[in-house]
PDB file of N, CA, C and O in Angstrom, chain B, residues numbered from 101:
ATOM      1  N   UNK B 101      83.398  80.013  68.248  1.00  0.00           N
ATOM      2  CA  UNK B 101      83.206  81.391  67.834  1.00  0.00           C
ATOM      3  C   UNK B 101      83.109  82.257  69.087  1.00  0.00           C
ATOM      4  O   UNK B 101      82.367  81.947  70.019  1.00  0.00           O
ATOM      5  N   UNK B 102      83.780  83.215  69.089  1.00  0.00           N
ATOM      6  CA  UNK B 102      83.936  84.454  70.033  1.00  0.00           C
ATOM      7  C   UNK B 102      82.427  84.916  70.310  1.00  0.00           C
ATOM      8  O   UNK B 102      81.539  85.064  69.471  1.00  0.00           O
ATOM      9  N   UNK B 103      82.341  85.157  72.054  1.00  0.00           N
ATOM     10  CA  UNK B 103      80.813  86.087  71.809  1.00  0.00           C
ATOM     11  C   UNK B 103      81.057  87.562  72.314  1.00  0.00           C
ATOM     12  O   UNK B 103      81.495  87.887  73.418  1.00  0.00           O
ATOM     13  N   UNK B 104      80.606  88.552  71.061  1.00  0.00           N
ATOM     14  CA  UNK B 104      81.161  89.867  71.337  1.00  0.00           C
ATOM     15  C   UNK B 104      79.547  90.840  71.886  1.00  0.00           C
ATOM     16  O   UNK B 104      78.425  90.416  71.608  1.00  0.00           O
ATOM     17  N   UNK B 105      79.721  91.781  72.453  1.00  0.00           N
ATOM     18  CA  UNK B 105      78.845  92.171  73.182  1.00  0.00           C
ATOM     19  C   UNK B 105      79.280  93.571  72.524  1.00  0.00           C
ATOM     20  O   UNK B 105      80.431  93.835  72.179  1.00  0.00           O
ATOM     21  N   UNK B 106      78.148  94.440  72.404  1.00  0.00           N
ATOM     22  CA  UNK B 106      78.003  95.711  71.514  1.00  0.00           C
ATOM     23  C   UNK B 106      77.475  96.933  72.756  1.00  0.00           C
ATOM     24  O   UNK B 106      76.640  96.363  73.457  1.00  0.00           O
ATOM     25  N   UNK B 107      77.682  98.371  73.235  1.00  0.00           N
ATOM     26  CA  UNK B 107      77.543  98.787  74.063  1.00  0.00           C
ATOM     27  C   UNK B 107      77.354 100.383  73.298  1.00  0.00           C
ATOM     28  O   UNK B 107      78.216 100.878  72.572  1.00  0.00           O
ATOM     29  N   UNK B 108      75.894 101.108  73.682  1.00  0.00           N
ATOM     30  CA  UNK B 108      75.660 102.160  73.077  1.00  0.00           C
ATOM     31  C   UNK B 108      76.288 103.206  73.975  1.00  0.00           C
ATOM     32  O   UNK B 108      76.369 103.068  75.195  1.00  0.00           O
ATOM     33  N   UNK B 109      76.744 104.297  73.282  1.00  0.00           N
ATOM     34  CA  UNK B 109      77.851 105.335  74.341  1.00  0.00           C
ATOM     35  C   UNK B 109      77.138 106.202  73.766  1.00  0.00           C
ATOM     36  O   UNK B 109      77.292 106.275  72.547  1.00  0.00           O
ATOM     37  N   UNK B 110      76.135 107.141  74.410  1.00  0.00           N
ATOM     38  CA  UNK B 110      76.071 108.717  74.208  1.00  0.00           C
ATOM     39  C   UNK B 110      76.347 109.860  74.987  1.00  0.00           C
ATOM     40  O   UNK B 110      75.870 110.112  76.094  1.00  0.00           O
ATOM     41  N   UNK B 111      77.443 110.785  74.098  1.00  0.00           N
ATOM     42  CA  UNK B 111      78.086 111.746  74.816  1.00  0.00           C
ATOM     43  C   UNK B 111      77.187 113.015  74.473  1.00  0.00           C
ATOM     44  O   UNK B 111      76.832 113.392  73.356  1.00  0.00           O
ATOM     45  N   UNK B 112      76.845 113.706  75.994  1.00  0.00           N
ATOM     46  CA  UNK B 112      75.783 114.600  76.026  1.00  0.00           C
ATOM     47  C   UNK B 112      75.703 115.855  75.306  1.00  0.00           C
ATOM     48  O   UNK B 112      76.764 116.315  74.885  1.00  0.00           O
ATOM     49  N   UNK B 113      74.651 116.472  75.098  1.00  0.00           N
ATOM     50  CA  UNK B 113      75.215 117.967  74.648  1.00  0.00           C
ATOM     51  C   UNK B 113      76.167 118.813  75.155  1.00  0.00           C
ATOM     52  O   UNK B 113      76.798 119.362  74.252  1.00  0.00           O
ATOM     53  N   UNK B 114      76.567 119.179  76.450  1.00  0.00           N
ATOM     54  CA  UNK B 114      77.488 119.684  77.101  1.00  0.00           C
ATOM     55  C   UNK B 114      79.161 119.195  76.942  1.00  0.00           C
ATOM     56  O   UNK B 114      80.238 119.758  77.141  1.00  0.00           O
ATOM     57  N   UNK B 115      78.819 118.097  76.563  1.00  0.00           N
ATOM     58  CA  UNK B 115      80.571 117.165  76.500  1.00  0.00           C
ATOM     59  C   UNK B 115      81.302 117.626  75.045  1.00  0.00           C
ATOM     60  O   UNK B 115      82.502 117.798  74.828  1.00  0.00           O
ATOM     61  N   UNK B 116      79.940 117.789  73.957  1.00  0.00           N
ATOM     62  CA  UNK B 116      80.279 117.901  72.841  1.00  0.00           C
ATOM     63  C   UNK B 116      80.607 119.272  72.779  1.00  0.00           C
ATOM     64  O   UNK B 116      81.635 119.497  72.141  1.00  0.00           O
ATOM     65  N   UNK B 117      79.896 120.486  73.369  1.00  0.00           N
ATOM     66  CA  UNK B 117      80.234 121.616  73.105  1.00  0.00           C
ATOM     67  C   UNK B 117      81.538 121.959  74.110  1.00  0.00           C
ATOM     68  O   UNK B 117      81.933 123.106  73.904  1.00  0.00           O
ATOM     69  N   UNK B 118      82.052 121.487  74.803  1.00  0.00           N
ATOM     70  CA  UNK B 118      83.126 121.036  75.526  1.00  0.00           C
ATOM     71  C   UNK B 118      84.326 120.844  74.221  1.00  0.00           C
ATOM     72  O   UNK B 118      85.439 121.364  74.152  1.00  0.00           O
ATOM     73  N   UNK B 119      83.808 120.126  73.473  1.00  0.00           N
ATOM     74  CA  UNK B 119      85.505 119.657  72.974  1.00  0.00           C
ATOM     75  C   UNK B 119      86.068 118.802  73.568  1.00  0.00           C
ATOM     76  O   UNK B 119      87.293 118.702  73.640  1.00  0.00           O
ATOM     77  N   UNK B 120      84.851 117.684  74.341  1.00  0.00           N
ATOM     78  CA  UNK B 120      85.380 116.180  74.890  1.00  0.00           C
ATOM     79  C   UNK B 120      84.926 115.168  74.240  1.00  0.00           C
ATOM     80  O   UNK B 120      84.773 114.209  74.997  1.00  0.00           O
ATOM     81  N   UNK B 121      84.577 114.905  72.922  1.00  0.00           N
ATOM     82  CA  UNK B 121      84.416 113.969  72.604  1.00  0.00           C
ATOM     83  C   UNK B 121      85.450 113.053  72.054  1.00  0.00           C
ATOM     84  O   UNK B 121      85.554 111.840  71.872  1.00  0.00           O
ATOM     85  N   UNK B 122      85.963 113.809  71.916  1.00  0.00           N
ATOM     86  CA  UNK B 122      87.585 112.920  71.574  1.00  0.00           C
ATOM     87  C   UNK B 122      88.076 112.411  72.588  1.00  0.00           C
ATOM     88  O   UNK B 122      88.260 111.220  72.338  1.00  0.00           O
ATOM     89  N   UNK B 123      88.460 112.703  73.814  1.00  0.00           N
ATOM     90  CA  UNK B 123      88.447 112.384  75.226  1.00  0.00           C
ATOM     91  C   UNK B 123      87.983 111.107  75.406  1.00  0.00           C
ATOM     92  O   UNK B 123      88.622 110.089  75.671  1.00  0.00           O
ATOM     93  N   UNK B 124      86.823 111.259  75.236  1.00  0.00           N
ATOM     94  CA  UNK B 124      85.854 110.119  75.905  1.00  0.00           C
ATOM     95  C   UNK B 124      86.334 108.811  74.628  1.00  0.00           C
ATOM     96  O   UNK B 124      86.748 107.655  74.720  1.00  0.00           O
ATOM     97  N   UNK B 125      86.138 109.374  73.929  1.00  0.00           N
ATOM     98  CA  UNK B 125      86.469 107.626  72.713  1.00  0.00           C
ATOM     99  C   UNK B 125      87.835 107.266  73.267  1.00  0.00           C
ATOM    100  O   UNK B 125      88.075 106.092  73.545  1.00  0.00           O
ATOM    101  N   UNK B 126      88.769 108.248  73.446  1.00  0.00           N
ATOM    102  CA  UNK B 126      90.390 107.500  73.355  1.00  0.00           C
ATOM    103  C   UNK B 126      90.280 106.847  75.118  1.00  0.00           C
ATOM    104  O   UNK B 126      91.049 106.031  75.625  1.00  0.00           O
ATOM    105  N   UNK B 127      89.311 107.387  75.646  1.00  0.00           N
ATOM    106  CA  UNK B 127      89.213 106.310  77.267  1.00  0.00           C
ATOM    107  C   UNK B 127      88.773 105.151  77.009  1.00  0.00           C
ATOM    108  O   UNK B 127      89.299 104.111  77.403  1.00  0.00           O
ATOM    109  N   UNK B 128      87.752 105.235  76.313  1.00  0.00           N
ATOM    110  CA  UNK B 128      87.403 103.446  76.032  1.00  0.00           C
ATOM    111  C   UNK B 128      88.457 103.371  75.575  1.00  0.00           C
ATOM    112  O   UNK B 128      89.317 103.379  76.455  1.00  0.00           O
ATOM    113  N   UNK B 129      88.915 103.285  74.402  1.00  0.00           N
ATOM    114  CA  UNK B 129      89.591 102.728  73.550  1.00  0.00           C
ATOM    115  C   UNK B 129      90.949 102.433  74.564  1.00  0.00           C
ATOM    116  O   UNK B 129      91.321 101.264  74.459  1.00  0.00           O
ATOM    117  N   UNK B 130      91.572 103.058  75.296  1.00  0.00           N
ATOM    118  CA  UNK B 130      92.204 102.651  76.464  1.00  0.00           C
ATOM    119  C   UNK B 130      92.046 102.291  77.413  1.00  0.00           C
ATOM    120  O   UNK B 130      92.897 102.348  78.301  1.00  0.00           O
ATOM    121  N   UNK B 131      90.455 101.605  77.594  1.00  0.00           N
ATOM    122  CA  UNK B 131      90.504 100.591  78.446  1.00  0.00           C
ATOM    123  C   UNK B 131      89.956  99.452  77.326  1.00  0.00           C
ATOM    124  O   UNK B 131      88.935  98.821  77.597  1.00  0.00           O
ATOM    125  N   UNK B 132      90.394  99.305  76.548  1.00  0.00           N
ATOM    126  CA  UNK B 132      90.526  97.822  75.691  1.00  0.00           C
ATOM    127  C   UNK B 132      89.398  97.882  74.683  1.00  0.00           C
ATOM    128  O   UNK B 132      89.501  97.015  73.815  1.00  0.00           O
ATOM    129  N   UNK B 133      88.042  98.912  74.539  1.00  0.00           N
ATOM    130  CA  UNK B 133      86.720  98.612  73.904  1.00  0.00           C
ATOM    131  C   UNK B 133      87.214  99.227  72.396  1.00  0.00           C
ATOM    132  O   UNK B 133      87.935 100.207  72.206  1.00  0.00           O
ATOM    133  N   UNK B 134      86.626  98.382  71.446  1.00  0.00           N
ATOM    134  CA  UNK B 134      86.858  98.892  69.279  1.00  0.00           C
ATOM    135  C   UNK B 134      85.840  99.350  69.497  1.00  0.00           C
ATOM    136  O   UNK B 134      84.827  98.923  70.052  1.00  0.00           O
ATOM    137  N   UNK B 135      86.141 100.378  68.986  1.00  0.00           N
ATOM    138  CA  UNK B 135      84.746 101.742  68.147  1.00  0.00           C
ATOM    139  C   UNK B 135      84.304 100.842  67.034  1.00  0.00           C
ATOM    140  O   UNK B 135      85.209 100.374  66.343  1.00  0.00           O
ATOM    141  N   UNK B 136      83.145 100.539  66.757  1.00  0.00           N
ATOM    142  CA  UNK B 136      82.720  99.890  65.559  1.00  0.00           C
ATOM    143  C   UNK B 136      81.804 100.703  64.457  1.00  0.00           C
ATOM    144  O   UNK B 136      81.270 100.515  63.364  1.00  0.00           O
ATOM    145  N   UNK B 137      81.978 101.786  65.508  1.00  0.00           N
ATOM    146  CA  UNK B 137      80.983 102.542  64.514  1.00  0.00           C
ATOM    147  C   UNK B 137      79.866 104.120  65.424  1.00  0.00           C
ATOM    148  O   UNK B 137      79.353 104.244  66.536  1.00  0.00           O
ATOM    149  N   UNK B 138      79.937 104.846  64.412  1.00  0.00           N
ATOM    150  CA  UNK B 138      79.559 106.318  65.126  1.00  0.00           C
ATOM    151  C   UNK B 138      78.778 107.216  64.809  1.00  0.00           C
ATOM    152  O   UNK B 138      79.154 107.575  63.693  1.00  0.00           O
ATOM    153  N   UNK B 139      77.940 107.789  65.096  1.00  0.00           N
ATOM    154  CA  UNK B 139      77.133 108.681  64.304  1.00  0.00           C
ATOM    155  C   UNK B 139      77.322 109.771  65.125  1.00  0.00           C
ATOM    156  O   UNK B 139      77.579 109.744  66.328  1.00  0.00           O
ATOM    157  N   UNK B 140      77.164 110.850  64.326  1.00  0.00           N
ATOM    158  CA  UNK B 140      76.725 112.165  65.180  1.00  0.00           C
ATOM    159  C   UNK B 140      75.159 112.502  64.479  1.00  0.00           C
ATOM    160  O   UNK B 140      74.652 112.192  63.401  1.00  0.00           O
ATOM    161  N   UNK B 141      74.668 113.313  65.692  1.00  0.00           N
ATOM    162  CA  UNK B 141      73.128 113.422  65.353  1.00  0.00           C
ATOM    163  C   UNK B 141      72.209 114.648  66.503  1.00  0.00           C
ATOM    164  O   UNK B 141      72.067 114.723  67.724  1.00  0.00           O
ATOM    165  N   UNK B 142      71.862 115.253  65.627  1.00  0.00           N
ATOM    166  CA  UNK B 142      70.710 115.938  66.918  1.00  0.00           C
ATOM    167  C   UNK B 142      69.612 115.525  66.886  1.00  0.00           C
ATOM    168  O   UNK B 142      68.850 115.666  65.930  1.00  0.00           O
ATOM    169  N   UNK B 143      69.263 114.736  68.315  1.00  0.00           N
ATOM    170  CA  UNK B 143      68.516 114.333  68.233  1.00  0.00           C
ATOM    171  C   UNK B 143      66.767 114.793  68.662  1.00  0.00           C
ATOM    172  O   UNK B 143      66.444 115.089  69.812  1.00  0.00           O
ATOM    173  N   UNK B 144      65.918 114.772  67.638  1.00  0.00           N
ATOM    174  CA  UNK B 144      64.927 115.437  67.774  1.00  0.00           C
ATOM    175  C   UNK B 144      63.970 115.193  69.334  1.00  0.00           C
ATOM    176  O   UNK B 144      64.362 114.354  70.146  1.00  0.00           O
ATOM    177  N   UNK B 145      63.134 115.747  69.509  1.00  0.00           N
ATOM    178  CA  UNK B 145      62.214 115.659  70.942  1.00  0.00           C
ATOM    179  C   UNK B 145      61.368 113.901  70.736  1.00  0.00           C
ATOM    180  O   UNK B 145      61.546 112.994  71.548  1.00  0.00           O
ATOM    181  N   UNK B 146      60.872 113.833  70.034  1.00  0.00           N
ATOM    182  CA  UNK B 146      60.502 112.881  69.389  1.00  0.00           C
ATOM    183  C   UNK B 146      61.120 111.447  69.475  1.00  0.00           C
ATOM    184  O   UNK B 146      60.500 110.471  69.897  1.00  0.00           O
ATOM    185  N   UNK B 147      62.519 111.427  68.991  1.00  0.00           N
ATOM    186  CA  UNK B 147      63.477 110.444  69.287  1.00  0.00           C
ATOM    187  C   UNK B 147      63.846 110.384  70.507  1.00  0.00           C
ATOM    188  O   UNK B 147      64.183 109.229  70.767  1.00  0.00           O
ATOM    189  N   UNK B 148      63.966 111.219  71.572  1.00  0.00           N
ATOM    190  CA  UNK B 148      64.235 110.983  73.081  1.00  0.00           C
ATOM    191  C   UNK B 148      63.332 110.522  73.419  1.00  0.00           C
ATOM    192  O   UNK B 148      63.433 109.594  74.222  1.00  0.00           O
ATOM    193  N   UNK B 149      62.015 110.955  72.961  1.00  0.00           N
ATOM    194  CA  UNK B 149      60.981 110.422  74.102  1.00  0.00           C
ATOM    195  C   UNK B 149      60.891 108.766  74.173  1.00  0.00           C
ATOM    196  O   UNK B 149      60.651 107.957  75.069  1.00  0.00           O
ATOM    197  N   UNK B 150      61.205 108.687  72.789  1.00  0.00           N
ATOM    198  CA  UNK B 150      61.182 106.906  72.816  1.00  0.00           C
ATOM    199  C   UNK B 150      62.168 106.770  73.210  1.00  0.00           C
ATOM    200  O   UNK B 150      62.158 105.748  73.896  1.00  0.00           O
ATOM    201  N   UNK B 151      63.319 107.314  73.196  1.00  0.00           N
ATOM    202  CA  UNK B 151      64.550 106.488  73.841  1.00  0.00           C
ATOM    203  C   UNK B 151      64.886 106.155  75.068  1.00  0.00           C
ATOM    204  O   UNK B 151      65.498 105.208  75.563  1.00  0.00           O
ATOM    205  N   UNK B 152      64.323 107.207  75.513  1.00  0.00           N
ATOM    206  CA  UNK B 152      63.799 107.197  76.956  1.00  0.00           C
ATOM    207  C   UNK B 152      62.554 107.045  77.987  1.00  0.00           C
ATOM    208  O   UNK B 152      62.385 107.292  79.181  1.00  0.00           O
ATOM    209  N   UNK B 153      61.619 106.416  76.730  1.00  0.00           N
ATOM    210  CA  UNK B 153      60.918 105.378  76.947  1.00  0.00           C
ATOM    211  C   UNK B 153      60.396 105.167  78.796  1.00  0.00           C
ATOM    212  O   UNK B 153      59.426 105.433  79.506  1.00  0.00           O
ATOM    213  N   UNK B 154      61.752 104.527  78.917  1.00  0.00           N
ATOM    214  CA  UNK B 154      61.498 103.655  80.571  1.00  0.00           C
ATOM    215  C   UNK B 154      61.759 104.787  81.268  1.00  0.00           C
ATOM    216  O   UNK B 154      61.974 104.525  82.451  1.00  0.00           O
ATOM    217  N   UNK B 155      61.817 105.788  81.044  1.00  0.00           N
ATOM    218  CA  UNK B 155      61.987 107.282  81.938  1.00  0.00           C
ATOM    219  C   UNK B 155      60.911 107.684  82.622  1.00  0.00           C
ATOM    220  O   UNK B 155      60.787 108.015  83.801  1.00  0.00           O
ATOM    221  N   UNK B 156      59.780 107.583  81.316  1.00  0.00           N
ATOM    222  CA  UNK B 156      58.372 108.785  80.863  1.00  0.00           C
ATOM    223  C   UNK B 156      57.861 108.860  82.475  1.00  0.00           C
ATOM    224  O   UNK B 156      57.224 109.835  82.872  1.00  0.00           O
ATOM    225  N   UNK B 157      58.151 107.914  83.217  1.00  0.00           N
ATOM    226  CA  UNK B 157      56.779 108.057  84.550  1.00  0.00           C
ATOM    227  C   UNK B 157      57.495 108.776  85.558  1.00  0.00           C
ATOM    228  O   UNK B 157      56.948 109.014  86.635  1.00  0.00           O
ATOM    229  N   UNK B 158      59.293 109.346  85.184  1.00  0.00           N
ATOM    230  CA  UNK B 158      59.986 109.804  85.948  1.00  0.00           C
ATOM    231  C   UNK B 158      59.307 111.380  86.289  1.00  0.00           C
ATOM    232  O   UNK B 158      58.422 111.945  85.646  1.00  0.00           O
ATOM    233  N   UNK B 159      59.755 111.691  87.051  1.00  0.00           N
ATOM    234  CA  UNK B 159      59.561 113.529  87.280  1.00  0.00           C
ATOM    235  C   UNK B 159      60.714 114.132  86.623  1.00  0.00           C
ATOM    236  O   UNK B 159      60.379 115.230  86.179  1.00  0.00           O
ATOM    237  N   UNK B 160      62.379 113.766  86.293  1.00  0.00           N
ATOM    238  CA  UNK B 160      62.804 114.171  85.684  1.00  0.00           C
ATOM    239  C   UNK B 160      62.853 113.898  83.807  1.00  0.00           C
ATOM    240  O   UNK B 160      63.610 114.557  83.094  1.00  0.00           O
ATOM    241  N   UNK B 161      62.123 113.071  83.383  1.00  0.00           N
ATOM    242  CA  UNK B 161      61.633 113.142  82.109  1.00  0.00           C
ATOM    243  C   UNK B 161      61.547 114.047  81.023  1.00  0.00           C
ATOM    244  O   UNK B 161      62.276 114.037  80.031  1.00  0.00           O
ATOM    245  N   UNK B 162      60.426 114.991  81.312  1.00  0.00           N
ATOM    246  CA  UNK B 162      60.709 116.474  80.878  1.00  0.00           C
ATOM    247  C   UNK B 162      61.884 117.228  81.133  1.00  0.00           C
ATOM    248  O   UNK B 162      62.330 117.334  79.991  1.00  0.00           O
ATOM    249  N   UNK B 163      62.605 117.767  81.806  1.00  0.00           N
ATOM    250  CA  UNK B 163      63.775 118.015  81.603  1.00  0.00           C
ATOM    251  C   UNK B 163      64.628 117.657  80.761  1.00  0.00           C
ATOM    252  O   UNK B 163      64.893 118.256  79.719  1.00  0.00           O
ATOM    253  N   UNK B 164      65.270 116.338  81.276  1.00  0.00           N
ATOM    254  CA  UNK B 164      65.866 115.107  80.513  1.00  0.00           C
ATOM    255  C   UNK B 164      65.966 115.655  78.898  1.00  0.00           C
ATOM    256  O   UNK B 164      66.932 116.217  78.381  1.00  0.00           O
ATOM    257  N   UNK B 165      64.962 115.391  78.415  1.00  0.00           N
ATOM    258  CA  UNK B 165      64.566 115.504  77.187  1.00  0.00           C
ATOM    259  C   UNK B 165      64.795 116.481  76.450  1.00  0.00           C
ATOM    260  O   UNK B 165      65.328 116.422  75.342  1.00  0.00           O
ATOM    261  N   UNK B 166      64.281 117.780  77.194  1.00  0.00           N
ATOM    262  CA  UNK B 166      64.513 119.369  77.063  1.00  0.00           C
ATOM    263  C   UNK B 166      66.047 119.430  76.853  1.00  0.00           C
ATOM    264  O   UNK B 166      66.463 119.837  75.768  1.00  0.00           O
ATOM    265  N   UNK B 167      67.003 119.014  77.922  1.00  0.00           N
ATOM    266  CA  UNK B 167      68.215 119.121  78.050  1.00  0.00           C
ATOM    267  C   UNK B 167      69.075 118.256  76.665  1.00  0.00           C
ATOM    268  O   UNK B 167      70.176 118.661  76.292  1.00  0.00           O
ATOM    269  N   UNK B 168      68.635 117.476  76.242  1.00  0.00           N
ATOM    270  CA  UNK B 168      69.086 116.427  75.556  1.00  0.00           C
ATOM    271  C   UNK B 168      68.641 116.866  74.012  1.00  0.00           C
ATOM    272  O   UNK B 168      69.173 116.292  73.061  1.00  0.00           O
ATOM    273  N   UNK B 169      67.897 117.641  73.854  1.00  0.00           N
ATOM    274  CA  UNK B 169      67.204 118.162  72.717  1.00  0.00           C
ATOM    275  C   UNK B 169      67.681 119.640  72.314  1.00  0.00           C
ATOM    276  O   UNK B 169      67.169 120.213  71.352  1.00  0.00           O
TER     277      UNK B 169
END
């Protein structure tokens, strides 16, 4: 059995209001990686902070978050 490896891609607020998100999928996808699956989402302050988790002790943290929110 094949071992397949799964890889999270998030394209930032700026890329999206860009009109690059299409861009960015057809690059993977031309360098060999299947989309398996996609959500779009805004993501609340709340959900960054955990996502970014291993950030929190950064100095750019707050920002980060701000920017991403």
């Amino acid at each position: 059995m094949a071992n397949f490896e799964r890889t999270f891609i998030a394209i930032k607020p700026d890329g999206v209001q860009h009109g690059l998100a299409g861009e960015i999928i057809k690059r993977f996808e031309q360098k060999g990686f299947h989309l398996v699956a996609r959500k779009f989402l805004w993501a609340s302050e709340e959900y960054l902070k955990q996502h970014y988790i291993d950030l929190k002790d950064r100095y750019l943290f707050p920002g980060l978050v701000k920017y991403m929110n």
